[in-house]
N, C-alpha and C positions, 0 to 999 in steps of 0.2 A: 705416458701410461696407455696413450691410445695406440697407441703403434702396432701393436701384437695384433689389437680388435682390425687394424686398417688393414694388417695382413691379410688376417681369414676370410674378412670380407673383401677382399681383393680375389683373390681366392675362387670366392661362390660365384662371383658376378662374371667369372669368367669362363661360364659353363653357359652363359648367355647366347641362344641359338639367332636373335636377332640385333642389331644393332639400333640404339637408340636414338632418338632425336640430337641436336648438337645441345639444347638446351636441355635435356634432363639427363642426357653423358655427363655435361658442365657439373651435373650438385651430385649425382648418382651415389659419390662417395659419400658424401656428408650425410644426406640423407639415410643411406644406407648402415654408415658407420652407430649413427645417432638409433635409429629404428630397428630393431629385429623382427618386430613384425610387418612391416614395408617391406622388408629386406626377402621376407619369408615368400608374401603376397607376389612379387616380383618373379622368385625362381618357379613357384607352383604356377602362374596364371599372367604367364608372359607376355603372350598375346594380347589378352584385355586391358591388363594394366597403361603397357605402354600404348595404346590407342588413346584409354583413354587422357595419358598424360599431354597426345599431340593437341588436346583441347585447354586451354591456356585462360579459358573463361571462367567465370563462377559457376557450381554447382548447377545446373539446369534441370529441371522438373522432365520437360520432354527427353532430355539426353536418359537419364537415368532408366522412366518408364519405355523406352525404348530395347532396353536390355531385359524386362520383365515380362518373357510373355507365357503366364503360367498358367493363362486359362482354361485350357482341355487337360492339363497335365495332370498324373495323380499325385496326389499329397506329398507323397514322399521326392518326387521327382521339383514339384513347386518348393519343395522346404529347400529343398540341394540350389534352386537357381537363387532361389532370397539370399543363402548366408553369401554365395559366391559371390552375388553380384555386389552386397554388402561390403564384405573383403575387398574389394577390387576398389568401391567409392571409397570407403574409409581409405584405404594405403594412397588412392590419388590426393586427399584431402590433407593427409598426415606430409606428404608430400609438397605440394603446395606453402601448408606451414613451415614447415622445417626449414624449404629451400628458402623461403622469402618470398615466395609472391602472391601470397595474400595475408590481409593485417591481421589481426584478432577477431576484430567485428566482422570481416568476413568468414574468416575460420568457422567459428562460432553459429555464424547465421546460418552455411552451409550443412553445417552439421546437423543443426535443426530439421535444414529441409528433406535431407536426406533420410532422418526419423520421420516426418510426415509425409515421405513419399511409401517409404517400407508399410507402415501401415495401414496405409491404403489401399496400398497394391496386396495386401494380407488382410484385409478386411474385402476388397471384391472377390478375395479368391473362395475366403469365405463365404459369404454371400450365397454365390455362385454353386457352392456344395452342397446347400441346403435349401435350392430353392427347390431341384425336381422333388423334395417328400414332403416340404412343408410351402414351399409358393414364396411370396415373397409380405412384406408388412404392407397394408396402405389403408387411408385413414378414408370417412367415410363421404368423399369426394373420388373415391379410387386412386386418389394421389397415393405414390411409392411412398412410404415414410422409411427415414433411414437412420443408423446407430449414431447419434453423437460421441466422437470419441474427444475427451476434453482433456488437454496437454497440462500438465500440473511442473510447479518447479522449476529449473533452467529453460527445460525444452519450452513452457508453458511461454517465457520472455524471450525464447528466440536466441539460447544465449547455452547450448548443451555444449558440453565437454566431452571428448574425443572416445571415452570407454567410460558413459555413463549409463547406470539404468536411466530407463524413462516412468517416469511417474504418470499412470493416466485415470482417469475417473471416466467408466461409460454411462451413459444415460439412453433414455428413447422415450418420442412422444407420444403424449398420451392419446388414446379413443384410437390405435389404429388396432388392425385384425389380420387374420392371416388368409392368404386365397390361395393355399394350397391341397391336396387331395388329404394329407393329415391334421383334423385341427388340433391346434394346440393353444395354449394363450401365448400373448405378447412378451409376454414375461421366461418363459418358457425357452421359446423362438431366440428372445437375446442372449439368452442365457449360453444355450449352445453355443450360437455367434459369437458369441467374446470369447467363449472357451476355445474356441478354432484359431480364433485372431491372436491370441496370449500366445496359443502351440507352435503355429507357422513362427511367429518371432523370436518366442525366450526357449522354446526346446533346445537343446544340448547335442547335436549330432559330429560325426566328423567332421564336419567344414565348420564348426562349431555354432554361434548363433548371431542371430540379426538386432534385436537389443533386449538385454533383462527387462521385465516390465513387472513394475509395483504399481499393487492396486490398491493398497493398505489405505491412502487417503480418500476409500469412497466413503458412505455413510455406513458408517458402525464397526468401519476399519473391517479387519481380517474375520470379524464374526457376521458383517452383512451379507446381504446379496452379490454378485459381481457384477450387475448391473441392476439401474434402479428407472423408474419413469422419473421424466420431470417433475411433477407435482408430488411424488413422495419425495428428491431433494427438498424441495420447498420446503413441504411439511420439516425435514429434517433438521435443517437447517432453523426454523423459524423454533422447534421445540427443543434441538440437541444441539445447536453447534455451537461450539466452543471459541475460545481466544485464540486457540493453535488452528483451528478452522480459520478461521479470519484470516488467518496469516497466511495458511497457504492457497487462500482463494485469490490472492492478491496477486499470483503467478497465473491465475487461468485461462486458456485461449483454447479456441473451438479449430480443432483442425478437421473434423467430419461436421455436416449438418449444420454449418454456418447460415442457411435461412432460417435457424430457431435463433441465432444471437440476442437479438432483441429481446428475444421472452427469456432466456436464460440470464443475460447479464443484467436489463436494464428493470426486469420486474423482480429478480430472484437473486442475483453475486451479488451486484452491486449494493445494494440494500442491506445485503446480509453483512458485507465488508467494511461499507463506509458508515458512518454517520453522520445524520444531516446538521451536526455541529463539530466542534473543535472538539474530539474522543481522547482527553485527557485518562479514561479508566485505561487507555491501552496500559499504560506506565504499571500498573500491578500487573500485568502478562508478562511485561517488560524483567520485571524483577525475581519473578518464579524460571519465566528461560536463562535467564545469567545466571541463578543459581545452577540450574541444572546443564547449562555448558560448564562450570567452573567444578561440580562434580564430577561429570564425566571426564574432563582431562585432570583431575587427580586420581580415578579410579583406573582411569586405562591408559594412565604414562599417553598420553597424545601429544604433549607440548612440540611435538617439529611432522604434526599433521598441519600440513598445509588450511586444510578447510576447516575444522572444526578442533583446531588448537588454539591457543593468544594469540590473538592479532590476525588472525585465520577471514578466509573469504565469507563465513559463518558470518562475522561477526560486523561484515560491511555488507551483506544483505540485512543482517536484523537491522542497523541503524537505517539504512533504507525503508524498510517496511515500515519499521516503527513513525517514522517520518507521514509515510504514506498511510497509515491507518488512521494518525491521528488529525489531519487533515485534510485526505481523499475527500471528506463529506462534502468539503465544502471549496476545494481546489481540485476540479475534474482533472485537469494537465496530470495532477499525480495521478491516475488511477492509469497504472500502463505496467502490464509483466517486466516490462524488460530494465532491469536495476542501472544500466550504463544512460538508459535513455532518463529515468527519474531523480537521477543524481545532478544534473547540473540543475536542475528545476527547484533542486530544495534552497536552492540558494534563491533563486527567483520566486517562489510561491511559498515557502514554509521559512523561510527567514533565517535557514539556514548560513553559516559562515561561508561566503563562497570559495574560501582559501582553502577550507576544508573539505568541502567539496571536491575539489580539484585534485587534494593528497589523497583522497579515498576512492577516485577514480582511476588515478595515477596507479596505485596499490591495488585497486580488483584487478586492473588487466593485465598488472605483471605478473599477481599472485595464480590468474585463469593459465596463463600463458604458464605459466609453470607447471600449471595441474595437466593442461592438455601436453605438452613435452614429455612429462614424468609419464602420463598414459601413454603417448604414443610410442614408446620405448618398446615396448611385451604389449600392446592390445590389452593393459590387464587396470583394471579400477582401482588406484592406489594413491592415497594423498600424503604419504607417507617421503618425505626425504629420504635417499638413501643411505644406509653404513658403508656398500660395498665401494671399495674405493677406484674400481673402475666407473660402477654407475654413477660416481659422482659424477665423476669427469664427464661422460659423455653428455648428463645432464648441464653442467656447464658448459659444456663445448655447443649444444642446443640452443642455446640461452646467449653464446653468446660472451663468455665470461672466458680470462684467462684460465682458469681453475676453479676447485671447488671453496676457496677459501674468500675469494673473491665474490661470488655464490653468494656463500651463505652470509657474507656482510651484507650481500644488497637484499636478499630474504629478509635478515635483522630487522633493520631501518624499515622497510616498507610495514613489515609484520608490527613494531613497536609503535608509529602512527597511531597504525587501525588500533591497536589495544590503549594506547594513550585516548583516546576519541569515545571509544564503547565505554572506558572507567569511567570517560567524562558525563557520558548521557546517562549511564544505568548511576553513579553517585547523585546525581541532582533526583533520579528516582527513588534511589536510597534514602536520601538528606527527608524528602516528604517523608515518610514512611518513619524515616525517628522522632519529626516533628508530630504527626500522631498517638507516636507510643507517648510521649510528654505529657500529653492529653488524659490519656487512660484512664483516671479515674473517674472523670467529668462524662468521659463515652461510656463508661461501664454504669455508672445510676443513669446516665438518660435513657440508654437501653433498658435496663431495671426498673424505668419510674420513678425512680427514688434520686428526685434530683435535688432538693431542700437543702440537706447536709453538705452534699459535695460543692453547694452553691455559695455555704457559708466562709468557703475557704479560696472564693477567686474576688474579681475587683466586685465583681454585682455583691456582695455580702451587703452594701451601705445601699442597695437600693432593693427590698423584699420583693417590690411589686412585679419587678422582670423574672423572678420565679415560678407568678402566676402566667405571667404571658408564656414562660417557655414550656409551664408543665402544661397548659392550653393547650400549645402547638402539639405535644407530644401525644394529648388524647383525641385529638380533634380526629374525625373521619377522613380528612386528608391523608394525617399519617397513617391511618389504620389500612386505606387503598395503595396504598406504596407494597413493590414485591420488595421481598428482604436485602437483594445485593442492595436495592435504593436505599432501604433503613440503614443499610451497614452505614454507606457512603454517609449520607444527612448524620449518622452521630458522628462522624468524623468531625463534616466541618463542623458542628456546635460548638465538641469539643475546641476544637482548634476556634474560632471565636471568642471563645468564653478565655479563652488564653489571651489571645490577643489583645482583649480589653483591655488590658494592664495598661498598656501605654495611650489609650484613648484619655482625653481629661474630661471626659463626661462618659460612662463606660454604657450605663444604664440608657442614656438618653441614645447612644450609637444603636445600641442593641434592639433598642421598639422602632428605629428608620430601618434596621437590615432586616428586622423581621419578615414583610411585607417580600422582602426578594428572595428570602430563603420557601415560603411560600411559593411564590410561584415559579421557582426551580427546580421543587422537592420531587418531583416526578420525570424529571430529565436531568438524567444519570450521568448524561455527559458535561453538565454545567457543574453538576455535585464533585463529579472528578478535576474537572479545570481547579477548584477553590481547592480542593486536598493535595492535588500534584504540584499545585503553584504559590507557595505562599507570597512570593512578591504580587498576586494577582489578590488573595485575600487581603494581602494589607491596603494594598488601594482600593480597593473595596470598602474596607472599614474607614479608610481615610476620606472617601467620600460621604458615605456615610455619615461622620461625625461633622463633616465641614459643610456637607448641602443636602436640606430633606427635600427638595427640589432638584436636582440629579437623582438621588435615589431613588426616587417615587418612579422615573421615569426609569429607571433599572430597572424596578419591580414592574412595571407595563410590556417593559420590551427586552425580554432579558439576555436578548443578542445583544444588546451593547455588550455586556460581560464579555465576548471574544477582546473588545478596545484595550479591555483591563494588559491583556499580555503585549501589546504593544506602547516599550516607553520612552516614544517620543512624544507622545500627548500627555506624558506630566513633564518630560524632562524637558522636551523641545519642541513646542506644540508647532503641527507642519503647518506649512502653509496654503491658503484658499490654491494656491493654482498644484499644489503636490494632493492637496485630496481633491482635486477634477478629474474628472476622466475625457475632458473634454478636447477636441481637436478642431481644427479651424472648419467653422461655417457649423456647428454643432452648439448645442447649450445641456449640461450636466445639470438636468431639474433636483437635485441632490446639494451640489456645492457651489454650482454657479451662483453671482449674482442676480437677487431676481430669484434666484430658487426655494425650494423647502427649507434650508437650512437661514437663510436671511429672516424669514419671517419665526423661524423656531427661535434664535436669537431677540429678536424684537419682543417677545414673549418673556424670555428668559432676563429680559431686561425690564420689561414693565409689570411682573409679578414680585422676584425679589425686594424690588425698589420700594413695595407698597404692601406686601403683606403681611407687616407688622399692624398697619392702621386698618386693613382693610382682611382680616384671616380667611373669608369667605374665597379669596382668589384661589389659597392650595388646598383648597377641599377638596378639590378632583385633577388628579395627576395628566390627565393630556390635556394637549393644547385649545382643540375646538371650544371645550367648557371652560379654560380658561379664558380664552379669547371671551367668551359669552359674559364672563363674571369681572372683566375687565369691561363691556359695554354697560353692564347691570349697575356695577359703581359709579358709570359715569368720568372713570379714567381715562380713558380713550374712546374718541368719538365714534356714535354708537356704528356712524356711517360706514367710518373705518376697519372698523373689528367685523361689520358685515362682510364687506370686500373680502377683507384678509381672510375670515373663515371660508371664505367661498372659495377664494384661490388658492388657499393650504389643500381644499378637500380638493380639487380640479388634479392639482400636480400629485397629491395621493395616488387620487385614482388612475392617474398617466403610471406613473412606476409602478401599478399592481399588474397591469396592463402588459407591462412592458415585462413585469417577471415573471409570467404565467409561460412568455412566449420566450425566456430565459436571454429575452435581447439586452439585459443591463438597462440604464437609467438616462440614457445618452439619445435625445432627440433633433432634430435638426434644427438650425437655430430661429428661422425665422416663429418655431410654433412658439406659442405664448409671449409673443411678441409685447405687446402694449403689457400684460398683465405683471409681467418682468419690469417690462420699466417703471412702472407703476410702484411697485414695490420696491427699488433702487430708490425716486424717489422718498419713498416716507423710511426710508434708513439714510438716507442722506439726509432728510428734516432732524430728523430725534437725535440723530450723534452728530449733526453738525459742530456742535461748540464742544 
């Protein structure tokens, strides 16, 4: 079926005034046959093109700016050198891919640079036009301040596609001023400036344009500003932004004004993106976008859209993000735009399946590689499979494939994975969300107040007293300083608690031990969401609960232990001392080494149980020091002893608070605390010798 196409482009290429290299003579055909807009690129700007092809290298920043020199030129003249020179990198890039020599990841990365090169060389042009009426910005140092232009989306990871728009969000800092002969405010000043910068790029001429640029994801979408200062993001972010914000601030990279990084990411994204816990609420985001992908490809026939159909590139970035939103807070390594770089990591830091991993990585870059082919066909933005049944073919024949039947089995198989994977992650957010509604009536009086009657019909009915303690909790000033999404969350889990009682064989007695850590989680959203998206995490909860009011109590003190809960190997296969060290030769881990914090918590947790039947004063007070203190006051352990120990519990505290201010981890060299370690070996070697 290609035959006829081999002809015509046999055909054009032989109106060719110069002769090519022997290595791009070699693919010319395929290339050409495959592409019509390379094909096109080629007869109009022959000379550039093929020069540029005699360069064999990756995309180069100096090569590029080198062909841009549009700084005294008028507007209209700079617009014509952008899209040409545009046309010419794209067709060498499209080129490149096609023939085979470069992977994806470089495909991909070039592309990128290529967008951060255009806009910059369209933003000094900018600049430049506006400085004789208005001067230039600078803050009150006289330092130049300059526009942060902030890359959102693919471009944002380093990872665009061949005829994509680019998503950007402008910013500028604050306190600077203008020193030119017109004043104007800052605000003003950027204003223009972006509107030059957006024209030079996405206007529409004959040579056509340099890239569409969306600015919808600034603050207030298509009704705000088109640029803002930094400190109104903050504001914006810290009063208006949403879950879908979150999500796409997770792709953001600073390609202009990179000496603000620091204030931007490390005082303002980062913070706004991650959570300094385990973000279980992600999972209700989670389940409002799968409705609305599963809408949208029934409302607009999409199913053999590559990106935003079943099993689509859509849907192995959300498992991605999803991954990364809910554990960025507290696993830096995730917090990185680029989705190829954060996927083998889920498997390494998010506990991720690494088999899965690998099929979903497997699948984004065949599914990209598909999407840049299909675009580099016509230059034109389409994720759409073909009907036409030559485009099949040439698609296949791009790709690599005997035909198109061939194709679209290996489309199939890849696409069914990722949709096998998404049903698997968005059903377990489902599964919570029915296990709630089961609740309902128990969440509708606690919200109401009216929880007496609903109480007479779960396991607490045979114990009245837990009614008072819970309609307590409900009027108490704690709950009343909770903002509402918290109120939502906290009646979930009650609900769901007061459920779960059933299978407790003392429901009442579990219920006054979790109290205490429902308490003091009730105002951290992300622990309330951990218990409601996880119920194997609330049943171990309650399982501890009912089995140890000494674990509990220590819950309720330090309610990060609650992250252990989702890990289960510590009921099923508890690890071992040397799998929870972090330690390496000639080093001591004051955490799980021997001799460490954790031997002397042990020793504690062994001489409190053993005796707090005879002696109750020991679990009066849930940490250790006061226990320590009320285990000398008994007279249990020698007063001598319990001195020391509390002394070297507090020493090695104070080392790991030390050590985590300066985010070094818990890992010191081994000679320190030498004697005090062995010291403590011995009296664990005493007490459990027999």
């Amino acid at each position: 079926m290609l035959e006829h196409r081999y002809r015509r482009v046999e055909a054009r290429l032989a109106v060719l005034d110069r002769t090519p290299s022997p290595e791009v003579a070699a693919t010319a055909a395929r290339v050409t046959v495959i592409s019509e807009f390379v094909l096109s690129v080629l007869l109009r700007q022959t000379e550039q093109l093929l020069e540029r092809l005699d360069d064999v290298s990756a995309l180069s920043r100096d090569a590029v700016l080198s062909t841009i020199d549009i700084a005294r030129m008028s507007e209209s003249n700079a617009t014509a050198v952008l899209r040409r020179c545009r046309n010419v990198e794209l067709a060498r890039l499209a080129w490149r891919d096609l023939a085979g020599w470069s992977t994806f990841e470089e495909s991909v990365r070039d592309l990128s640079t290529l967008a951060d090169v255009m806009i910059e060389a369209a933003l000094g042009y900018a600049a430049d036009s506006l400085k004789p009426r208005f001067g230039r910005p600078v803050d009150g140092d006289g330092k130049a301040g300059a526009l942060l232009v902030l890359a959102m989306g693919k471009l944002g990871g380093k990872e665009l596609n061949f005829s994509s728009d680019i998503d950007l969000v402008f910013l500028y800092p604050d306190g600077l001023v203008l020193n030119g002969a017109k004043a104007v405010e800052p605000e003003e000043y950027f204003r223009r400036l972006v509107q030059l910068v957006i024209k030079l790029l996405d206007h529409v001429t004959e040579d056509g344009f340099v890239f569409r640029v969306d600015v919808r994801l600034r603050p207030f979408g298509a009704s705000g500003p088109l640029v803002v200062s930094v400190p109104a993001l903050e504001s914006y972010l810290a009063r208006h932004g949403r879950d879908w914000e979150r999500y796409a601030y997770v792709k953001a990279r600073l390609i202009t004004g990179r000496d603000h990084r620091s204030e931007l990411f490390d005082e303002i994204l980062s913070p706004f993106v991650y959570r300094q816990y385990i973000d279980f609420g992600v999972f209700e985001a989670l389940r409002e976008m799968k409705r609305s992908f599963r809408q949208r490809v029934e409302r607009k026939g999409i199913a053999h859209n590559i990106k935003i159909g079943p099993g689509g590139i859509r849907e192995i970035e959300f498992i991605a993000r999803t991954f990364q939103l809910l554990r960025g807070g507290s696993e830096p390594s995730l917090r990185t735009p680029s989705l190829l770089t954060v996927l083998p990591r889920l498997a390494e830091q998010a506990g991720y399946e690494e088999q899965v991993t690998r099929s979903l990585a497997e699948a984004y870059r065949f599914l990209r590689t598909v999407e840049n082919r299909l675009q580099a066909m016509d230059d034109r933005q389409t994720h759409e499979t073909p009907t036409d049944p030559e485009q099949r073919e040439r698609l296949a024949y791009a790709l690599g494939e005997p035909g198109w039947p061939t194709l679209a089995a290996r489309l199939e198989r890849h696409r069914g994975r990722v949709q096998t994977e998404f049903d698997r992650l968005t059903w377990a957010a489902d599964s919570a969300a029915a296990e709630r509604e089961r609740s309902a009536d128990t969440k509708a009086a606690w919200e109401a107040g009216t929880l007496n009657d609903a109480l007479q019909r779960t396991p607490l009915a045979s114990d009245p007293d837990t009614f008072d303690l819970l309609n307590d909790f409900r009027r108490s000033g704690l709950y009343r300083r909770m903002d509402e999404p918290g109120r939502q969350r906290l009646a979930d889990v009650v609900a769901n608690v007061v459920a779960r009682l059933e299978s407790q064989p003392a429901p009442g007695n579990t219920l006054r031990r979790l109290l205490p850590v429902l308490r003091a989680i009730c105002r951290r959203s992300a622990y309330l969401s951990l218990l409601n998206e996880n119920p194997t995490a609330l049943e171990r909860l309650l399982s501890l609960a009912a089995r140890s009011a000494l674990l509990i109590r220590q819950i309720a003190e330090y309610p990060l232990l609650l992250d252990e809960l989702l890990d289960a190997r510590l009921f099923d296969s508890p690890p071992t001392r040397a799998e929870l060290s972090r330690s390496g030769r000639d080093t001591f881990d004051i955490k799980q080494d021997a001799g460490g914090l954790a031997d002397i918590e042990f020793l504690i947790d062994y001489w409190v149980p053993a005796n707090s039947r005879e002696y109750p004063e020991l679990v009066e007070f849930p940490d250790n020091v006061r226990q320590l203190e009320a285990l000398e006051r008994t007279g249990l352990v020698d007063a001598g002893r319990c001195h020391a120990l509390k002394v070297g519990y507090l020493e090695l505290r104070q080392r790991t608070h030390e050590l985590a201010l300066n985010d070094a981890g818990r890992v010191v060299v081994a000679s320190e605390f030498r004697e005090l370690r062995d010291w403590i070996v011995s009296i664990w070697d005493e007490v459990f010798a027999s």
